[in-house]
N, C-alpha and C positions, 0 to 999 in steps of 0.2 A: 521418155519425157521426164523432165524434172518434177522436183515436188512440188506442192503448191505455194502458193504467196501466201493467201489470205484465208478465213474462213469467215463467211458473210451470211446473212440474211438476205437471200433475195426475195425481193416483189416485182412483179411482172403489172402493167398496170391497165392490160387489155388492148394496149396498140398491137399488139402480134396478134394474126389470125389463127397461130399456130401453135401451139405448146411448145417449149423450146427444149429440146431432148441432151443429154447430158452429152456432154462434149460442143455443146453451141460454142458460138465465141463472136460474141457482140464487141463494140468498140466501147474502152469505159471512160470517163472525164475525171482524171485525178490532179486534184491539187486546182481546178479550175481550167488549168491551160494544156495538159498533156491526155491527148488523147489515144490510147491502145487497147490493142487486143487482148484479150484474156480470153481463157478456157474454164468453163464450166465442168462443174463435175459437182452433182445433187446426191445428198446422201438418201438412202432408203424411197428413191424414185428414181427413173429413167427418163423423166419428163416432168415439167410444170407448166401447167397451162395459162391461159390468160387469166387476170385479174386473180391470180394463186400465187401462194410466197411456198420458201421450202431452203431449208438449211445446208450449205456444202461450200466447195472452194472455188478457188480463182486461181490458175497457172496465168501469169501475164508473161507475153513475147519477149519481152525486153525490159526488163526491172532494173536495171544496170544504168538506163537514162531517163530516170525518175527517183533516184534514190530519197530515202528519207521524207517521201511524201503524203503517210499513212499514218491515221492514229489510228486506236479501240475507239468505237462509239460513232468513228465519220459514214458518213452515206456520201455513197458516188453513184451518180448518172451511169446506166447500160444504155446506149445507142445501136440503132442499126442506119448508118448516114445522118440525117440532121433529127431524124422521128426519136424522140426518148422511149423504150420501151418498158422502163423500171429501175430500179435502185438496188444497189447490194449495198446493205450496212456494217461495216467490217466489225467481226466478233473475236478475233484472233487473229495476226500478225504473224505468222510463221517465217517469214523469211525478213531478218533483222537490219537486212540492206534498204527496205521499204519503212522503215518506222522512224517517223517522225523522230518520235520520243526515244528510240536506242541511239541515236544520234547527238542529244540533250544532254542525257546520263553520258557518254561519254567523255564530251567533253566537259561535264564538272567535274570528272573522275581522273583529269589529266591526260587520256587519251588523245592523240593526234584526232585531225577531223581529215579528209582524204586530202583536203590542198597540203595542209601541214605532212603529210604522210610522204605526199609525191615530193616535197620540198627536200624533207627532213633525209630519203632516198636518195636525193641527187648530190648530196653532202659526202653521200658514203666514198 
């Protein structure tokens, strides 16, 4: 498995009957419009129950087609179909393909942005 994306604050917010056990993988709502899976993983728990929060990461499926959709400090929607069952508020960015904001810094810093990349590639 890869490493993970994100490190978040989850809260569960009682719609689950079930404590949700590390390695769950609810559908999350990023940026408004993109909805995917992500893989849990709870630090210093195996489980969080209903109406409980607890600190760990997020592996999402596919970060590749959502790039640059993440800041520090946003909360995204966890789903299970259309029911909300809680929020993870991102506390850490680890994977720099997902941030907003490394995307910004780039291009003030003169970096290519990926169109300019693929463009500037086809040149060669």
């Amino acid at each position: 498995m890869r490493d993970p994306d994100i490190e978040v604050r989850f809260i569960f917010n009682g719609e689950r009957n079930h404590p949700a056990a590390d390695g769950y993988r609810p559908a999350h709502l990023l940026n408004g419009k993109y909805l995917t899976t992500g893989i849990h993983h709870y630090y210093e728990t195996n489980s969080v129950a209903p109406n409980e929060s607890a600190i760990g990461t997020i592996t999402f499926v596919s970060p590749e087609y959502y790039q640059h959709s993440l800041s520090v400090g946003e909360t995204i929607q966890m789903q299970e179909g259309k029911r909300i069952v809680g929020s993870a508020t991102v506390l850490r960015i680890m994977n720099p393909m997902l941030d907003r904001n490394y995307a910004d810094d780039m291009q003030r810093v003169g970096q290519p942005n990926s169109a300019e990349a693929v463009e500037n590639r086809d040149l060669l």
